[in-house]
N, C-alpha and C positions, 0 to 999 in steps of 0.2 A: 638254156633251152628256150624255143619261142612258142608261145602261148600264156596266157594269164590266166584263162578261164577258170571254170571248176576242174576240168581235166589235167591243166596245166599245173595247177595250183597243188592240187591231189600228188602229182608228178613229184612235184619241189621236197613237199616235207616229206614224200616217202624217201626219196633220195635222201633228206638230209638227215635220218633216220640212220642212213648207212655208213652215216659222217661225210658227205660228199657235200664242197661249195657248191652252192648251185647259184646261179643267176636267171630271172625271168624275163625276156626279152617282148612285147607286145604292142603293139598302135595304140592300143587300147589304154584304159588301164582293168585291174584289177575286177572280173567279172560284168565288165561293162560290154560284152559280146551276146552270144546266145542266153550265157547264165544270169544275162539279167532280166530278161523275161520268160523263162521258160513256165511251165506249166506246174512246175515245182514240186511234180509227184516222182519218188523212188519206186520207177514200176518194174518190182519182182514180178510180176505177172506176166510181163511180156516177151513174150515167147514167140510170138508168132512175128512172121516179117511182114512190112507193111505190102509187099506186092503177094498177094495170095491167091491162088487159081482163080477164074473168073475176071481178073482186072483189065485183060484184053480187051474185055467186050466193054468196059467203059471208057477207055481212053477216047474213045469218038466224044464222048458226054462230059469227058474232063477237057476237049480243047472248045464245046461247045457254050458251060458253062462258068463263065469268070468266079464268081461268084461259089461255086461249087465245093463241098468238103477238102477233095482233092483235084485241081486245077492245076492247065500248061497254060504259059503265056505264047501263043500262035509264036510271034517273034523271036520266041529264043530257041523254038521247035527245031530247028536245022543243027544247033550247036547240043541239044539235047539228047540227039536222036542214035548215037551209041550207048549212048549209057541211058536210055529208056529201052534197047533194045535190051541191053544184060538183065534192068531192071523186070522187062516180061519172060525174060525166060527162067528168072526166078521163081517166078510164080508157080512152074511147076509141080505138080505134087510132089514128086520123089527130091526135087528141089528143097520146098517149103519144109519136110519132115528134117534132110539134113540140117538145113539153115535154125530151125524151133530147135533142136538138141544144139547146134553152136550156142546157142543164145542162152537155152537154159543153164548150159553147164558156167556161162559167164556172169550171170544173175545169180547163180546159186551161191549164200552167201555173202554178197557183196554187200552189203550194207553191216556187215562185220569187219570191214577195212574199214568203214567213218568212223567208228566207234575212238578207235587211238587219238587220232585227229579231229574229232572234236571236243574232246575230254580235255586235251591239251589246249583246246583253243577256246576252253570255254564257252562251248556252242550247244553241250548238249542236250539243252531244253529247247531247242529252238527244231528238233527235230521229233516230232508225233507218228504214232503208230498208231491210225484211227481205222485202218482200213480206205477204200473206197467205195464208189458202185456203179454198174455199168448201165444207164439206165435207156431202156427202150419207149418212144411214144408208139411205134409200129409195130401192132403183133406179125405181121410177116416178118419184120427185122430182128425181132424178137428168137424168133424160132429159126431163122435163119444166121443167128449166130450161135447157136447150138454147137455145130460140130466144131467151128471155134473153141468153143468150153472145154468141149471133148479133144482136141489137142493139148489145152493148155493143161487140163488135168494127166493127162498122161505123161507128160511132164515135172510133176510135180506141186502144182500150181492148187492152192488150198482155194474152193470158189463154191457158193451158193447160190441156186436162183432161189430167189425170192419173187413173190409172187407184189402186186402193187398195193396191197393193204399194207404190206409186212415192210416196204422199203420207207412208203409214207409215217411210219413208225420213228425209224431211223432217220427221216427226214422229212419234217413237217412240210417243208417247205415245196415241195415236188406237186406237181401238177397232179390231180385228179386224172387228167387224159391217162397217166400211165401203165403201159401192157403191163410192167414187168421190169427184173432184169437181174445182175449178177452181183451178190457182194464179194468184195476180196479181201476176208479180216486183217491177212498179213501184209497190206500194202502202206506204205508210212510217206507221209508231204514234210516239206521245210514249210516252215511258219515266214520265211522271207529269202529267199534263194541269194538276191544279190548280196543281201548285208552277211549271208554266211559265207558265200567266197571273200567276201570282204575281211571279214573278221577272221579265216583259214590266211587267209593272204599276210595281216598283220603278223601272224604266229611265226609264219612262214618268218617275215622280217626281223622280229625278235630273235629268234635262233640263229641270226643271222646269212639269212638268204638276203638277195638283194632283185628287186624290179627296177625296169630301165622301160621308159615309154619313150621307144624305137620301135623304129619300122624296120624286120629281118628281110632284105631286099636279097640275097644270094649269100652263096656258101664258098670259103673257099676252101681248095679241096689241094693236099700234098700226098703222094705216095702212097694212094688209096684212102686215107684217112680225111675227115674235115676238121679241121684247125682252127676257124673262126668262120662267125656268120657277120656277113657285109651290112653293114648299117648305113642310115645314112650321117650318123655320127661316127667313121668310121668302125673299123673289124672290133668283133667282141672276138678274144682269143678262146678256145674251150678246150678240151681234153676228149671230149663227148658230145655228142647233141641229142636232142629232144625236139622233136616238132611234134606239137601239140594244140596247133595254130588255127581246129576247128574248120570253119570253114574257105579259110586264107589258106590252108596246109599244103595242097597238088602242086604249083612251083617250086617251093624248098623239098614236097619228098621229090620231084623229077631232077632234082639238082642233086641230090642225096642217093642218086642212082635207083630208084622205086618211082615209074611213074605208075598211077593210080586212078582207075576210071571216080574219082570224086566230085560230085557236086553238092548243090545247095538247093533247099527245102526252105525256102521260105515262110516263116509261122506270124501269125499276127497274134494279139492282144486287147482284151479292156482290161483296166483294172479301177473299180470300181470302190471308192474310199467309204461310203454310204448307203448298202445295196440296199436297203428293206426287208432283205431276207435271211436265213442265219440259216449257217449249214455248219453242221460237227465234221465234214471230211470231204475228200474230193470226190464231182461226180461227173463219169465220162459219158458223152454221147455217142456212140460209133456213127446214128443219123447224120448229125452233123458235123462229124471229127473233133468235138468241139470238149477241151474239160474247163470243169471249174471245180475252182480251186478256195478255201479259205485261207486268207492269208494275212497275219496281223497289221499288213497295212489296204485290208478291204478284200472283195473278192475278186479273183481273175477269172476270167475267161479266153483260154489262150486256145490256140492249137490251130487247124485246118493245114493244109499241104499247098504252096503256090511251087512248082516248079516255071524257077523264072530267073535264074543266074543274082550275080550278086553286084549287077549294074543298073539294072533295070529301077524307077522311085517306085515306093510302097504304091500301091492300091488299098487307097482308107476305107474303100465299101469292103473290104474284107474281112477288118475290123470293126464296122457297125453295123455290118450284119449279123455277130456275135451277138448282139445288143435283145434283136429280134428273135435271133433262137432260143438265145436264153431266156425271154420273157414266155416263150411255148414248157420248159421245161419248168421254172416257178414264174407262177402268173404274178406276184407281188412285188418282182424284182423291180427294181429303179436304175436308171442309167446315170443318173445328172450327177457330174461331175467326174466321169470316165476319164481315162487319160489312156493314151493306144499308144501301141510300138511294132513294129516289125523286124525280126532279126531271122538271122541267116542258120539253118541246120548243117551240118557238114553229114551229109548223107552216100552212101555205100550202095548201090545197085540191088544189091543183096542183100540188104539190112545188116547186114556185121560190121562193124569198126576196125582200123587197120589197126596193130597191134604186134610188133616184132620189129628186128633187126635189117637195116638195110640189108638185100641182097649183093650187094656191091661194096660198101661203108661197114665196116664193122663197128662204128664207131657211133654211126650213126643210128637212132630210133625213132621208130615211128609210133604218136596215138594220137589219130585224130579219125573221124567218121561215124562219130556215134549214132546220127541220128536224132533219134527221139530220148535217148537212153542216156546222152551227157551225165547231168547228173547222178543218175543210178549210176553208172559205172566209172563216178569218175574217181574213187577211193580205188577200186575195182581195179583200175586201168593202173594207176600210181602204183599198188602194190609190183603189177606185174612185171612196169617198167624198173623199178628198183630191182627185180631178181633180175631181170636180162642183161640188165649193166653191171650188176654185182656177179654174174656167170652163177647164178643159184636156178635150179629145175623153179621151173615156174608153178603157182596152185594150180594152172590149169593149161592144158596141152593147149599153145598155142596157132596149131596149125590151122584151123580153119581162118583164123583171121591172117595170117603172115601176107604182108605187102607182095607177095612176086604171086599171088592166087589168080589173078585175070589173064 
């Protein structure tokens, strides 16, 4: 299979679960991709897709400012501009209702497939169940994600507002400016994202899986089936394939007979070894798209959206402008000594991840496009792909997500 990441990885041992050899093919190594800066929160809460009615009227403001929660780079605008058209028509409301029920129903329990996987891997303290909190500096923004609540609750989705005396409780550290905003008891963070794909990855090796740091350059394909992926250490022979290759994936699935409107979401970072501030749990800004994270090596500050391909060099003001925002939500925060990164989202028009059987390959599978949700569903994803190669009904109907949907 090619991917190493968290989803990939998640892939391996479910597979090898079913006694299947597996091998991991990736450029990378071992969570050195998205999973190693991600925001590090398993968000069961997320329900809603990121393009949500109203986003129309700000794309003029997303290509206006760079700098911005959710940003286009002008430049890549022409090569973007089908899959930002699927992306708004997403937004729709009868859209956004269908899309929040795919999502819920693939959240729902997922952080019950870590569980086997990381027992076996000796990780299981490494993963907390503190909740989060959605914190507002703007009572219009405040009130204007209300009906937000009110989807996610319909849903399922266990959420309290709390009022700004009651959040500064649960977190000293929050700014006085604060409207307001939402707790989510049942949301749970990794305490260090990359060293747990790392440490998944190892298990993986013990049980005898094996990782190969190769580049899966093409597929070759006999009598409808794919046989080996082309390296440039030549062909790895398989039986099966798996791409799971994040945000690399859309050439191998178009090779794989599934081509897939797939791009990339570009996310920045601080991580901060020294903050001055102490936080019990992660806290998101929707203002600024911005979460932070407690994370035992310092606190992060990841998130915001650059749509801007996966050629273009980072833009480092988009990670120290984190620096600024995050000094508006705790005044006592400290920056010195940051360390920033930028990696690649593999993002879905319609916020769903691919997730089924080539229409073409039977042999071949697809899971890559999670989005924001990698991590949450990357036990999630593994379980699924282990039934679909094992021919077992899957926990969850996979049709909204099946690759031949656009």
């Amino acid at each position: 299979m090619v991917g190493a990441g968290i989803v990939g990885v998640c892939c391996g041992l479910w597979l090898q679960r079913d006694g299947h050899q597996v091998t991991l093919l990736d450029r990378q190594g071992p969570g050195e991709g998205a999973s190693f800066g991600n925001a590090s929160i398993f968000a069961t809460e997320s329900v809603l897709p990121v393009a949500m009615p109203g986003i129309v009227g700000r794309v003029p403001r997303m290509l206006a400012d760079p700098l911005g929660p959710l940003a286009i780079r002008w430049g890549y605008l022409p090569r973007l501009a089908p899959w930002l058209l699927r992306f708004l028509a997403a937004s729709r409301t009868s859209r956004v209702e269908a899309i929040s029920e795919a999502l819920a129903a693939l959240l729902d329990g997922c952080l019950d497939d870590y569980e086997p996987l990381l027992a076996e891997a000796g990780l299981a303290d490494t993963v907390v169940r503190r909740g989060w909190i959605g914190a507002h500096l703007d009572p219009a923004k405040l009130a204007g994600a209300r009906p937000s609540v009110a989807l996610q609750r319909a849903h399922g989705v266990e959420v309290e507002e709390l009022g700004a005396a009651a959040l500064r409780q649960l977190e000293p550290a929050l700014s006085r400016a604060l409207a307001g905003g939402f707790y989510y008891p049942e949301v749970a963070h990794s305490l260090d994202p990359y060293a747990m794909v790392v440490g998944l990855a190892r298990r993986f090796v013990e049980d005898g899986g094996e990782i190969a740091r190769v580049e899966a350059r093409g597929l070759a394909v006999e009598e409808g089936r794919v046989v080996a992926v082309r390296t440039a250490a030549g062909d790895r022979r398989c039986d099966a394939l798996v791409v799971a290759a994040g945000a690399w994936s859309r050439g191998l699935a178009a090779q794989a007979g599934a081509p897939v409107p797939l791009d990339t979401e570009r996310g920045y970072h601080l991580t901060i070894p020294e903050p001055g501030v102490t936080l019990n749990r992660p806290i998101y800004s929707t203002e600024f798209g911005m979460a932070c994270t407690p994370l035992a090596t310092g606190l992060r500050l990841g998130g915001t959206v650059e749509l801007g391909g996966l050629e273009a060099p980072p833009d480092w003001r988009r990670a120290e402008v984190l620096a600024a925002r995050g000094r508006k939500l705790f005044p006592g925060l400290s920056v010195e000594g940051a360390s920033r990164w930028m990696g690649f989202r593999p993002s879905m028009p319609d916020s769903l991840p691919v997730i089924g059987a080539s229409p073409k390959l039977p042999n071949a599978f697809l899971a890559f496009g999670h989005g924001h949700l990698g991590l949450t569903l990357g036990a999630r994803t593994g379980r699924l792909v282990a039934d679909l190669v094992a021919g077992r009904r899957p926990v969850v109907d996979l049709t909204p997500y099946r690759p031949g949907r656009f």
